[in-house]
FIKESE-538199 format. One record per atom (N, C-alpha, C): x, y, z; chain; atom name; residue in one letter. Coordinates in steps of 0.05 Angstrom, whole numbers, always signed. Layout:
- X	Y	Z	c	a	r
- X	Y	Z	A	CA	a
...
//
This chain:
- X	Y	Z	c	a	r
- +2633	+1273	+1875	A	N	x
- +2614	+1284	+1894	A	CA	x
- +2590	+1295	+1878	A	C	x
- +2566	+1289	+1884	A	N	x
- +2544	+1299	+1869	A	CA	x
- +2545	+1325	+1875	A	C	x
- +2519	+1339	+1859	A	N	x
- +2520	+1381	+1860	A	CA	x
- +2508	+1377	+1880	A	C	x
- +2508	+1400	+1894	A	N	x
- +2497	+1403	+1918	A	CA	x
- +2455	+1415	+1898	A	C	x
- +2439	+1406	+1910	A	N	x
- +2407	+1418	+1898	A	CA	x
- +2403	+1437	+1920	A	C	x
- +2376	+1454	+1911	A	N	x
- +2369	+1473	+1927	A	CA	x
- +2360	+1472	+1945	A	C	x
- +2363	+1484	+1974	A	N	x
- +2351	+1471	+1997	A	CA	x
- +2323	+1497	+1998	A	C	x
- +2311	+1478	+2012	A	N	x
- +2283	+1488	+2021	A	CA	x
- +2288	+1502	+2047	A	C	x
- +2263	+1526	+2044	A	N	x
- +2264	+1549	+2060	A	CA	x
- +2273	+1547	+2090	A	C	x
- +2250	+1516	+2095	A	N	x
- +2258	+1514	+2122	A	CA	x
- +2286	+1507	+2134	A	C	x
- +2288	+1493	+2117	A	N	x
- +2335	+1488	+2114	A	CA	x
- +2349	+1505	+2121	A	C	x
- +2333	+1529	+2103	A	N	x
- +2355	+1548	+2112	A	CA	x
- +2352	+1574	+2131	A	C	x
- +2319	+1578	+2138	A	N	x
- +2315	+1584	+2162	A	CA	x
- +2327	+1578	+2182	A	C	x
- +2334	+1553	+2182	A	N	x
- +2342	+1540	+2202	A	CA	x
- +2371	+1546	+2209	A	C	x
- +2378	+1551	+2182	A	N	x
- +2408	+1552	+2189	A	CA	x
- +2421	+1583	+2191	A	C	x
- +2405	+1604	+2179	A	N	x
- +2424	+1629	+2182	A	CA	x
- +2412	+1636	+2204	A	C	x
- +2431	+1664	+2211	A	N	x
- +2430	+1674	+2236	A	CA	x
- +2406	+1692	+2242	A	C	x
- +2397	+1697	+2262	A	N	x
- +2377	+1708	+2267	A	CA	x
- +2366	+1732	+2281	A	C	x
- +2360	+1753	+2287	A	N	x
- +2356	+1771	+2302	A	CA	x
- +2329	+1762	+2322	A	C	x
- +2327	+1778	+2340	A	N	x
- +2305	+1778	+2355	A	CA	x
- +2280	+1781	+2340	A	C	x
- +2264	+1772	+2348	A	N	x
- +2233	+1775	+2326	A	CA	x
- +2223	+1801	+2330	A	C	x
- +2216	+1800	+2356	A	N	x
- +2207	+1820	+2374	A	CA	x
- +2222	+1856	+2365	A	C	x
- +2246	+1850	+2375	A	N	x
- +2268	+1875	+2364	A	CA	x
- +2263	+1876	+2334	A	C	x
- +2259	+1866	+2312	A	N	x
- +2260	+1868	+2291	A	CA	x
- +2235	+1884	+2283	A	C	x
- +2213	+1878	+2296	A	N	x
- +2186	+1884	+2296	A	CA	x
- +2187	+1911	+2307	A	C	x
- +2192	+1922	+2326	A	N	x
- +2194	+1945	+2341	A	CA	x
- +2212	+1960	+2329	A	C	x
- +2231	+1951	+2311	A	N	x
- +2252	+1973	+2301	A	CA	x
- +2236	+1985	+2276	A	C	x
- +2224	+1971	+2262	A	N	x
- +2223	+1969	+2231	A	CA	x
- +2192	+1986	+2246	A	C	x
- +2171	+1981	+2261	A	N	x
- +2151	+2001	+2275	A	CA	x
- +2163	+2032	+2280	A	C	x
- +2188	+2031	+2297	A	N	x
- +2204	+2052	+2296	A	CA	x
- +2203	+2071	+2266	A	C	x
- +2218	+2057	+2254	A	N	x
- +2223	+2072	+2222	A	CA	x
- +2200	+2085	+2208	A	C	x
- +2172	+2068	+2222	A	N	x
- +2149	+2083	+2201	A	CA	x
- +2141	+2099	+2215	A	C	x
- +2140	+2094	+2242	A	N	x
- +2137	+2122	+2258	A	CA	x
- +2153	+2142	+2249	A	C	x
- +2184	+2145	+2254	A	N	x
- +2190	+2165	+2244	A	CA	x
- +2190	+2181	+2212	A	C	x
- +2173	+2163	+2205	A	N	x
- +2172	+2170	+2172	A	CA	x
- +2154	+2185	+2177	A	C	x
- +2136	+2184	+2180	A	N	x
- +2103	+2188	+2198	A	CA	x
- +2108	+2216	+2206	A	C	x
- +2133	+2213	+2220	A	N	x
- +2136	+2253	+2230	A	CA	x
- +2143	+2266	+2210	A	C	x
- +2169	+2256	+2205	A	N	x
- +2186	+2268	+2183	A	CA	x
- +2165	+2278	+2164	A	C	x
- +2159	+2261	+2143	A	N	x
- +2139	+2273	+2128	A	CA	x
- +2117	+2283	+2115	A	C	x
- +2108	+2266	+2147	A	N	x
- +2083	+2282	+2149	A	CA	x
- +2052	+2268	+2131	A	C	x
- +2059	+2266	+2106	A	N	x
- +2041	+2253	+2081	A	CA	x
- +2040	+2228	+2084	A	C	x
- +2023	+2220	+2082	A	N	x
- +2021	+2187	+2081	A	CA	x
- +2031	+2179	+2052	A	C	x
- +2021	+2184	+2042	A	N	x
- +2034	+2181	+2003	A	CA	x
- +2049	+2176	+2007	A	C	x
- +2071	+2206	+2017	A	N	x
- +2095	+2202	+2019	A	CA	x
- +2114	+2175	+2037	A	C	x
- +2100	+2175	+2053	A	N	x
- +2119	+2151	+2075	A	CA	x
- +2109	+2128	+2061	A	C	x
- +2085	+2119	+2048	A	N	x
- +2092	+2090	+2028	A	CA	x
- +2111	+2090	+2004	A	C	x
- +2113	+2119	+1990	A	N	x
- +2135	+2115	+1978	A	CA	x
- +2167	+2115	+1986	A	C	x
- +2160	+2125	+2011	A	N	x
- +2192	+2119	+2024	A	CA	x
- +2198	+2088	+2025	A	C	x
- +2174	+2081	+2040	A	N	x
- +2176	+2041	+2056	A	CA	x
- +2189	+2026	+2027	A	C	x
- +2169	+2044	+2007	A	N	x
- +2179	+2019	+1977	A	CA	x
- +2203	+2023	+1965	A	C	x
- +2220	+2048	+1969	A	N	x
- +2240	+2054	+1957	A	CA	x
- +2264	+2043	+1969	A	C	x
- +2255	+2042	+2012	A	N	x
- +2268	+2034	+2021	A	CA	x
- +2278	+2006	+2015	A	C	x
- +2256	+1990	+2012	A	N	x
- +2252	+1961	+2011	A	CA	x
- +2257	+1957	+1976	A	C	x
- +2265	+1974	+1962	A	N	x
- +2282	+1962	+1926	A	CA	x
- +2307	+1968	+1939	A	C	x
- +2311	+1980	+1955	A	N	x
- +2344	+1978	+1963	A	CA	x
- +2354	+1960	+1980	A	C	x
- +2340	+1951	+1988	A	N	x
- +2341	+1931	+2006	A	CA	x
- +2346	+1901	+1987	A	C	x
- +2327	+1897	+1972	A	N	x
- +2320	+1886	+1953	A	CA	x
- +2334	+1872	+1932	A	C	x
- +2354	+1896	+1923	A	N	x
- +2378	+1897	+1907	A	CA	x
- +2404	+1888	+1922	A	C	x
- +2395	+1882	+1947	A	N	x
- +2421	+1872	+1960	A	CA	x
- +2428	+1846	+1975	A	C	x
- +2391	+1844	+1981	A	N	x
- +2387	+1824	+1986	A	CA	x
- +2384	+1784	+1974	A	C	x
- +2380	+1801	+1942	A	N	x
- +2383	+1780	+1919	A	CA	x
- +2406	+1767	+1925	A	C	x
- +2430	+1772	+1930	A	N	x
- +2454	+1764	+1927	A	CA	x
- +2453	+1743	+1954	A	C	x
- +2453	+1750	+1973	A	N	x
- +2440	+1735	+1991	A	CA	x
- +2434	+1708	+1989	A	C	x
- +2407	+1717	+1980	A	N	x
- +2387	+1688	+1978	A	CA	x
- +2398	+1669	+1952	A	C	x
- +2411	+1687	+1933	A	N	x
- +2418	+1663	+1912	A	CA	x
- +2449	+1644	+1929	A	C	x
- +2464	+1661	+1946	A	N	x
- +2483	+1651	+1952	A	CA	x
- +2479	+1623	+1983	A	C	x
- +2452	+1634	+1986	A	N	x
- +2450	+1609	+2014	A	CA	x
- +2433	+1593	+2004	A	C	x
- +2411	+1595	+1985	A	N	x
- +2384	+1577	+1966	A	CA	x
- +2399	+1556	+1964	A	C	x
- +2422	+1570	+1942	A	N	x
- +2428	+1544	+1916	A	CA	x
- +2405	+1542	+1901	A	C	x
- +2387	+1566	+1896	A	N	x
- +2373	+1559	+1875	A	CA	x
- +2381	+1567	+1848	A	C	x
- +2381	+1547	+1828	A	N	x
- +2384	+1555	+1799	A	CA	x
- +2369	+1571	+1785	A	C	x
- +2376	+1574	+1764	A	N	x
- +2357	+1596	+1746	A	CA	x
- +2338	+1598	+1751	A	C	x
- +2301	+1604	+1748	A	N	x
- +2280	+1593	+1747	A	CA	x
- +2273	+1594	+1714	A	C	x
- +2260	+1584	+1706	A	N	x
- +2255	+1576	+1679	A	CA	x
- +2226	+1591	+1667	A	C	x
- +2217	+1606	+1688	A	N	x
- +2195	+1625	+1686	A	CA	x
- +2186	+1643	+1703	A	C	x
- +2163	+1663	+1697	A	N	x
- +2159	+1677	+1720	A	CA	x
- +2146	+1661	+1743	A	C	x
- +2128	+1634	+1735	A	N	x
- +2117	+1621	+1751	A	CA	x
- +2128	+1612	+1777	A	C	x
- +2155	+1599	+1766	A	N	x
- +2170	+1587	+1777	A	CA	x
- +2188	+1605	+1803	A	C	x
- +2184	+1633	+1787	A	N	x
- +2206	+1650	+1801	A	CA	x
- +2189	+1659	+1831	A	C	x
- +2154	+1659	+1817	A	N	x
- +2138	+1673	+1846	A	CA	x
- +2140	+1653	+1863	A	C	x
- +2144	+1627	+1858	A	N	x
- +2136	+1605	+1875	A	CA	x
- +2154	+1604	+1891	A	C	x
- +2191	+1613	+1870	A	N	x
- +2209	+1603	+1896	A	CA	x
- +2206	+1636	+1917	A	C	x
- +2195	+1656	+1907	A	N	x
- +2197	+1673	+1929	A	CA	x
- +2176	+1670	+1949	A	C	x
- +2159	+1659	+1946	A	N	x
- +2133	+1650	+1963	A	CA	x
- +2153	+1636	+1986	A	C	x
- +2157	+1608	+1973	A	N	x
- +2163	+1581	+1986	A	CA	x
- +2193	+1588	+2004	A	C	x
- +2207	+1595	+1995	A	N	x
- +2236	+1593	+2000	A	CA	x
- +2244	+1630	+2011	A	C	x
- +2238	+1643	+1998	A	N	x
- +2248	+1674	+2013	A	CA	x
- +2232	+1684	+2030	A	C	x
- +2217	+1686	+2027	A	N	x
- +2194	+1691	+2044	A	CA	x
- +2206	+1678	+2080	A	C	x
- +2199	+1657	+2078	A	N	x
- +2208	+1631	+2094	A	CA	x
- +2248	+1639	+2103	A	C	x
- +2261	+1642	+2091	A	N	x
- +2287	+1648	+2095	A	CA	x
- +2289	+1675	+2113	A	C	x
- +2278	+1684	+2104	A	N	x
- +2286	+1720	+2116	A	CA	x
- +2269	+1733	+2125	A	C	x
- +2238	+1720	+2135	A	N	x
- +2215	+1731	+2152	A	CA	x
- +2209	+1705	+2169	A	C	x
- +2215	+1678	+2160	A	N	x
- +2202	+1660	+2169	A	CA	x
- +2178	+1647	+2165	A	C	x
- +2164	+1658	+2153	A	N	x
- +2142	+1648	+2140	A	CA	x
- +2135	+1638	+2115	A	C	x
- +2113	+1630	+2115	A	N	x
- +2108	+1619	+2073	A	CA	x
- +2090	+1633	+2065	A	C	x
- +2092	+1635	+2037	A	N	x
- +2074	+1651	+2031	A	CA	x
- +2066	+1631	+2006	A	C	x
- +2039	+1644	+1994	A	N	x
- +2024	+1614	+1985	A	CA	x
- +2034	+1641	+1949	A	C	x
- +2020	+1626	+1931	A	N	x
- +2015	+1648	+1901	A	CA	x
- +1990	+1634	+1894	A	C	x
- +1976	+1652	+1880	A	N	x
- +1951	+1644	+1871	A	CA	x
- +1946	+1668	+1852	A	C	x
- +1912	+1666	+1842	A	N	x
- +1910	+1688	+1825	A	CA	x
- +1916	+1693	+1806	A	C	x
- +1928	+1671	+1788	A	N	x
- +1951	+1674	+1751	A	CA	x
- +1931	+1687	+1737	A	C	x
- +1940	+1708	+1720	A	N	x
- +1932	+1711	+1700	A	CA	x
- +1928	+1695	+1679	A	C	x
- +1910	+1692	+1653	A	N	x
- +1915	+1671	+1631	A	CA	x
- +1953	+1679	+1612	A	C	x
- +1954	+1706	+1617	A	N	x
- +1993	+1698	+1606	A	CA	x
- +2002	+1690	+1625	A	C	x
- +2004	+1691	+1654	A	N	x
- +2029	+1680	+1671	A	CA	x
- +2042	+1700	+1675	A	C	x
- +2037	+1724	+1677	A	N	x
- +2064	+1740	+1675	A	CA	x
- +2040	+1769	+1708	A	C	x
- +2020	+1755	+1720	A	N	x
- +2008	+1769	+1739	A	CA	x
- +2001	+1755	+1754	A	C	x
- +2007	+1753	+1790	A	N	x
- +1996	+1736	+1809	A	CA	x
- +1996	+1749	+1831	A	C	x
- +1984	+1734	+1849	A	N	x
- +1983	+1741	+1877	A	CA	x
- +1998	+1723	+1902	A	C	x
- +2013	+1738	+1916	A	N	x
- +2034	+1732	+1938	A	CA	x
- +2017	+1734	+1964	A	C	x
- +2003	+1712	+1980	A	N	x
- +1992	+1717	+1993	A	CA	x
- +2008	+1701	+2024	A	C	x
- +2001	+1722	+2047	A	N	x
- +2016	+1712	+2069	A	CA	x
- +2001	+1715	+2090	A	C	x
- +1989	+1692	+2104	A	N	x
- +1970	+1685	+2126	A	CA	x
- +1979	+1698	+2148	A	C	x
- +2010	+1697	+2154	A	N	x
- +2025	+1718	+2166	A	CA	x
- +2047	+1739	+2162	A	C	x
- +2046	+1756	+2187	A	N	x
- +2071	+1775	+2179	A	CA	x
- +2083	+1786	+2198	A	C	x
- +2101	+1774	+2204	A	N	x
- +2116	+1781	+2227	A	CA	x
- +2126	+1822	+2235	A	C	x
- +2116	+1833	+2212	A	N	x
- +2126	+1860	+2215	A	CA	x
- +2107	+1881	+2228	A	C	x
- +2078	+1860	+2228	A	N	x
- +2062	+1872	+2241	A	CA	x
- +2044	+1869	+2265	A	C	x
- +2059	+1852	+2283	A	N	x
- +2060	+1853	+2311	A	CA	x
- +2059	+1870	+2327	A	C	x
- +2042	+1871	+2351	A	N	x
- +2035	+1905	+2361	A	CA	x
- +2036	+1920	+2346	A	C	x
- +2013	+1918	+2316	A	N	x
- +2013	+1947	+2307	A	CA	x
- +1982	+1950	+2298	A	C	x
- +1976	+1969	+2310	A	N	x
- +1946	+1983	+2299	A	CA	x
- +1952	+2008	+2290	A	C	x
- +1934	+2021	+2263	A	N	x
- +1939	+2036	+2249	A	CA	x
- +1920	+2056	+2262	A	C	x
- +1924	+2080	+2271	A	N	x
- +1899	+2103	+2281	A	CA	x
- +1887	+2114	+2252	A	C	x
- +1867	+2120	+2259	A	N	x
- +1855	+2137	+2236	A	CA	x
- +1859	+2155	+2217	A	C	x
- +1886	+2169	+2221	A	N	x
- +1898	+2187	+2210	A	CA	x
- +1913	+2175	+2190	A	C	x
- +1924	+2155	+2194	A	N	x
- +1943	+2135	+2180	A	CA	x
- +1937	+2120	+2161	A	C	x
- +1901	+2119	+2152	A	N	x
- +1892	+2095	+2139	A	CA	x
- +1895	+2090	+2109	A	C	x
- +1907	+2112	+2091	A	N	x
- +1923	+2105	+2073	A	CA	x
- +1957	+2098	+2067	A	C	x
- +1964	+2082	+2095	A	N	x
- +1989	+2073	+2097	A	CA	x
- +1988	+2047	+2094	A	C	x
- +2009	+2035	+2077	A	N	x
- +2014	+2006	+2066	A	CA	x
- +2036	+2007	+2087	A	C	x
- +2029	+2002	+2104	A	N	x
- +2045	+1995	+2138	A	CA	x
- +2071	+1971	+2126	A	C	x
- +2071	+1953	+2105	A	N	x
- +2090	+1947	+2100	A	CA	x
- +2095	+1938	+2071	A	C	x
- +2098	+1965	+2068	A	N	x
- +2106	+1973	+2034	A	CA	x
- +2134	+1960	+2031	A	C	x
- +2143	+1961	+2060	A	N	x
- +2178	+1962	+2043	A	CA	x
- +2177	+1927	+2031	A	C	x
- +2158	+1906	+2040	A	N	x
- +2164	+1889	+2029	A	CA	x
- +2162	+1886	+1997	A	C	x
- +2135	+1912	+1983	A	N	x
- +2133	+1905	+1953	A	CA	x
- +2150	+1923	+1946	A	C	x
- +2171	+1937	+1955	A	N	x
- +2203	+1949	+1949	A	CA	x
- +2218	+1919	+1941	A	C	x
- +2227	+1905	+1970	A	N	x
- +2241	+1887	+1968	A	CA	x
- +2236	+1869	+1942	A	C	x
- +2217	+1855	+1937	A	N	x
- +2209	+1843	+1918	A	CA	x
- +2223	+1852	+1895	A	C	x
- +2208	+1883	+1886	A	N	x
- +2210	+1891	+1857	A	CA	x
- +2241	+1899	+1858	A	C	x
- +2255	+1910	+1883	A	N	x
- +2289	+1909	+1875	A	CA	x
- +2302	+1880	+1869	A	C	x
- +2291	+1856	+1887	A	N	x
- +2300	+1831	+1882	A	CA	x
- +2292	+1820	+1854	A	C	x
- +2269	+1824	+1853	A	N	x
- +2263	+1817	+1823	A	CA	x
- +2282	+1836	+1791	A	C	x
- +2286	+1853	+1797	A	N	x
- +2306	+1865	+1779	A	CA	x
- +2331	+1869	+1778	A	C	x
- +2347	+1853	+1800	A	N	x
- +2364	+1834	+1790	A	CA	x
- +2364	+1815	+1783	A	C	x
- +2346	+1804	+1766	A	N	x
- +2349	+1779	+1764	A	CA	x
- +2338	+1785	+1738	A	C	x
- +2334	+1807	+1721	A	N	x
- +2329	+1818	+1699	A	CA	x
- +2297	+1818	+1692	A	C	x
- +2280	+1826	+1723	A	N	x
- +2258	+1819	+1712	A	CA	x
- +2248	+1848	+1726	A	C	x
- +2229	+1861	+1701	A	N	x
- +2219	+1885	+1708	A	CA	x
- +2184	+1883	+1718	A	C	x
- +2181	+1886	+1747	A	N	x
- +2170	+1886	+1761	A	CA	x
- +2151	+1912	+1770	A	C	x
- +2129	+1901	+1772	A	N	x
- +2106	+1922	+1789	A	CA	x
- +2088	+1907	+1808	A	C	x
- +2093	+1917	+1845	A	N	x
- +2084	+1902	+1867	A	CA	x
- +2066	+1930	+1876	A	C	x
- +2039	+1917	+1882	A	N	x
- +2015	+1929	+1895	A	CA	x
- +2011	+1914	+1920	A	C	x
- +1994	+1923	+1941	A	N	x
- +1985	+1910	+1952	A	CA	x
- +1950	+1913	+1949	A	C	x
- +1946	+1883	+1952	A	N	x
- +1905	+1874	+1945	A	CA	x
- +1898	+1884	+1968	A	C	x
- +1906	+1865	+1982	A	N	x
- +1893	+1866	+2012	A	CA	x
- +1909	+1865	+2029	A	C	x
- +1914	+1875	+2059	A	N	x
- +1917	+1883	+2079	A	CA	x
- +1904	+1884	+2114	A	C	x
- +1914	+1857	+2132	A	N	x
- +1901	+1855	+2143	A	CA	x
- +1901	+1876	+2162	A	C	x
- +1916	+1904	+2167	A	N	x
- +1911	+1919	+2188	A	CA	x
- +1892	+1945	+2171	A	C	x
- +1876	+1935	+2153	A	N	x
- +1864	+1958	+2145	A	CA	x
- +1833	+1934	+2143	A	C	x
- +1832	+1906	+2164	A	N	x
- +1813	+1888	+2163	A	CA	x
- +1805	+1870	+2146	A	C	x
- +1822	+1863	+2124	A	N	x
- +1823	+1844	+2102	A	CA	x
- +1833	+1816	+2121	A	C	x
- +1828	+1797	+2112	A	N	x
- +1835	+1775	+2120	A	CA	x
- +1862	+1759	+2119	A	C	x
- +1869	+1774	+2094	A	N	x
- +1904	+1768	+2095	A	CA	x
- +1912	+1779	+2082	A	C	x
- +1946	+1770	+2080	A	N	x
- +1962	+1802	+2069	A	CA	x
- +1965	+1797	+2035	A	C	x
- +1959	+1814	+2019	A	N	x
- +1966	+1801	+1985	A	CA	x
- +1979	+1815	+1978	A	C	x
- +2002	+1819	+1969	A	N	x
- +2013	+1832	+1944	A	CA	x
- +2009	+1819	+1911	A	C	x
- +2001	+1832	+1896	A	N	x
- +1998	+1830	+1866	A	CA	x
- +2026	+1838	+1856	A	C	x
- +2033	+1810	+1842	A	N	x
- +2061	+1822	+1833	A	CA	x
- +2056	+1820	+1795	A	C	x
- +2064	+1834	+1784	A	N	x
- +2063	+1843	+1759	A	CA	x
- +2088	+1837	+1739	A	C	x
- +2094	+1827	+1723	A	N	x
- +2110	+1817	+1711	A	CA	x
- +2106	+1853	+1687	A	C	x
- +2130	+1870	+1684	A	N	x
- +2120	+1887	+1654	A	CA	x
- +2138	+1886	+1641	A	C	x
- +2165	+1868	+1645	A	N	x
- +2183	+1860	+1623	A	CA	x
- +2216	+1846	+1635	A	C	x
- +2218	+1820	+1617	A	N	x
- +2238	+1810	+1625	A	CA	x
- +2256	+1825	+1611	A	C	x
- +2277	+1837	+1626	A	N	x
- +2302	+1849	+1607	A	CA	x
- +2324	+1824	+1608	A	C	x
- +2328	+1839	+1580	A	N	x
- +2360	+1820	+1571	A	CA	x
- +2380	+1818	+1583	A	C	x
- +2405	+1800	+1604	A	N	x
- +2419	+1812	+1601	A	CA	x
- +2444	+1818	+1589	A	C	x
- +2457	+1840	+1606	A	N	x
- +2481	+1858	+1589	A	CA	x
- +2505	+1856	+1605	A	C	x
- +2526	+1849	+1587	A	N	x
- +2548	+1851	+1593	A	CA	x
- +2564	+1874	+1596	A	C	x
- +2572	+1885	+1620	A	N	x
- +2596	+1911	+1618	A	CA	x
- +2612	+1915	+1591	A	C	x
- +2624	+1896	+1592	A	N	x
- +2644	+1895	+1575	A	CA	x
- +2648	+1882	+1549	A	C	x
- +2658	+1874	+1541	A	N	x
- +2665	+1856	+1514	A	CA	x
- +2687	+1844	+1513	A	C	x
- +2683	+1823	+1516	A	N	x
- +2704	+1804	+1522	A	CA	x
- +2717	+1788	+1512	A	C	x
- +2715	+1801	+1473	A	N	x
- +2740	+1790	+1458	A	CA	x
- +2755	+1809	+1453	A	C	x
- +2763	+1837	+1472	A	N	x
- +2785	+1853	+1467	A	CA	x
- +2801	+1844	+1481	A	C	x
//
């Protein structure tokens, strides 16, 4: 029997299960609202969305390597592309394009024409230093460090603050090695 290769995003869009779009959109609106009360600071509630979203992140890796079938990636190039093309697309539904390389390769831009998280949402004036969806450059940088890669996600642009589309800058600041628990000639 040949190996099974990696299927493409829409494959597997297609195939896991799904929540309401709508409900998904209104819940995750929910959460920043109540962040919004709770604490009051805007600072504060994007660093909640991002902390939320590395925990998310860290759990979610397991996930996508287990329904992808994607193999190693062989660089960071390779690694933004499959999260553009394939995760992005798996677990929001959409694609997201990369552009922007640095001359090392190790800095780009994640850009997404859409975003399903920000459906019925306008930001009031009070709000206008909120990264309304931080938790996704959480997700990223927790996904990305399991996979032993030490990560820093900004966002460029932002279309509910009137930018034309959504960017996150993702930052490569060090591949770690990895490490084994144990030792496994005792």
């Amino acid at each position: 029997m040949a190996p099974v290769g990696p299927r493409s995003g829409d494959a597997i869009f297609a195939s896991v299960e799904r929540v309401n779009a709508e409900l998904f959109t209104l819940t995750y609106g929910a959460i920043v609202r109540q962040l919004l009360t709770d604490l009051e600071e805007v600072e504060e509630v994007n660093k909640q969305l991002d902390q939320m979203g590395y925990n998310i992140g860290i759990r979610l890796v397991d996930e996508f390597l287990a329904k992808s079938n994607v193999s190693r990636c062989i660089d960071f190039k390779e690694t933004a592309d499959v999260i553009a093309k394939v995760g992005f697309k798996m677990f929001l539904g959409v694609t997201a394009s990369v552009s922007n390389w640095d001359a090392d390769g190790t800095c780009c831009s994640i850009i997404l024409e859409d975003n399903p998280l920000v459906d019925f949402v306008e930001l009031p004036d009070t709000c206008q230093g909120l990264y309304y969806c931080n938790v996704l450059s959480g997700v990223i940088r927790g996904a990305l460090e399991m996979v032993s890669m030490k990560t820093e996600v900004t966002w460029v642009r932002d279309m509910l603050r009137g930018d034309d589309a959504f960017e996150l800058q993702v930052k490569l600041l060090k591949q770690v090695p990895e490490e084994y628990p144990y030792k496994d000639d005792e």
